[in-house]
C-alpha positions, 0 to 999 in steps of 0.5 A: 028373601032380599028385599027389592030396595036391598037389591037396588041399593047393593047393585048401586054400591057395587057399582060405586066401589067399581067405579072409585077403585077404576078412577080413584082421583076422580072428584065427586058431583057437587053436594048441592047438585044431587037430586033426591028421592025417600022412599026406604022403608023403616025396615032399613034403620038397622042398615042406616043405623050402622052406616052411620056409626062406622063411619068414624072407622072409616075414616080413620083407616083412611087416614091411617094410610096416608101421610099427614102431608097427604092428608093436609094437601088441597087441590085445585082449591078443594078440600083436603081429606081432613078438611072434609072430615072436619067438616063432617064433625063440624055438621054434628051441631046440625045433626042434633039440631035437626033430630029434635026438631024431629022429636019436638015436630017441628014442622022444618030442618034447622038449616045448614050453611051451604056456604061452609063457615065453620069449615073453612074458618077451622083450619083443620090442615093444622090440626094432627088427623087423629084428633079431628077424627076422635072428635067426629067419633065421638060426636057421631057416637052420641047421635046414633045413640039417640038414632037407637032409642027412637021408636017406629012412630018416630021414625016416620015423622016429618018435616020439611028440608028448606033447600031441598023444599022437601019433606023428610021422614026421620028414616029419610033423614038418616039416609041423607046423612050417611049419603052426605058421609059417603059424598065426602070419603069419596071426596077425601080419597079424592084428594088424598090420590091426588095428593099423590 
C-alpha cells in the first residue's frame, strides 16, 4: 500500500525533474526564502537516509560531464557548480554539529552562517572537481554512518532551528538536509547550462 506523503512526495518530484529538464538554466529560489513544514513520519528514514548518501554521486556524475571550465564559471556573480558543491562539504561541520546537539538534547541547532564565509574564502574554482567531491564523499559518508545508528526514539527528538524559530525532529532534520542537497544540484546544473 503506498503511503499518502509517498504519493505527494513522487508527484512533487516528477514535477520538479519535468520542470529542470523543460528549463534547465533556470536558477533556483533563494535558500533563505523557502518556507518549511515537518510532518514526515519516521517511516520515511530509509528513504531520507539514502537521499543523503547519494548524493556524493550525484554530484560527481555531474561533473563528470562537464568541462572543468564549465564547472568553474560564475554567472551574473553566482556560484559555480564547484562552488555550490564545496560549499555542500564546507557545511559538513554544521552537519555534525547539529546531530549531537540532537544526541545530547540540546534544546537549539548549532547555527550555519548564512552569509557563507567559509565558501566564499575557500576558492574552490581552483580546486580540481574530483578532489571537492571525494572530501564531501567522505564527509557525507561518515554522517549517514551515525544517521544509521540512531534509534526510534532519537529520531523523534527535537530541537529548535534559530533562523527558521522552529522546532525540528531529527527526521525533519534529515529532510532539511537532503532539500538543502537538492536546492544546490539544481543550482550547480544551473550554472553548468549557463556556462554554456
Amino acid at each position: 500500500m503506498t503511503r499518502p506523503w509517498r504519493r505527494s512526495y513522487t508527484r512533487w518530484t516528477v514535477a520538479k525533474q519535468l520542470s529542470s529538464s523543460v528549463a534547465q538554466a533556470d536558477i533556483p529560489a533563494r535558500w533563505i526564502d523557502r518556507k518549511f513544514f515537518f510532518d514526515l513520519p519516521t517511516s520515511a528514514f530509509p528513504e531520507l537516509l539514502q537521499r543523503l548518501e547519494s548524493m556524493p554521486d550525484t554530484a560527481r556524475r555531474i561533473c563528470e560531464f562537464a568541462s572543468d571550465s564549465a564547472l568553474s564559471r560564475k554567472n551574473a556573480g553566482r556560484w559555480s557548480a564547484k562552488e555550490h558543491f564545496g560549499h555542500l562539504d564546507d557545511l559538513s561541520s554544521v552537519d555534525e554539529k547539529r546531530l549531537h546537539d540532537y544526541l545530547r538534547n540540546a534544546p537549539t541547532l548549532s547555527p550555519a552562517d548564512v552569509t557563507n564565509p567559509k565558501t566564499e574564502a575557500a576558492n574552490h574554482n581552483a580546486r580540481p572537481w574530483a578532489e571537492i567531491i571525494e572530501l564531501l564523499t567522505e564527509n557525507r559518508l561518515r554522517l549517514a554512518r551515525q544517521l544509521a545508528q540512531l534509534t526510534q526514539e532519537q529520531l523523534v527528538r527535537t530541537a529548535l532551528h534559530l533562523r527558521l524559530q522552529q522546532e525540528m525532529r531529527v527526521i525533519d532534520w534529515m529532510w532539511f538536509l537532503a532539500e538543502h542537497d537538492d536546492h544546490h544540484i539544481a543550482a550547480a546544473r544551473a550554472a553548468i547550462a549557463a556556462a554554456g
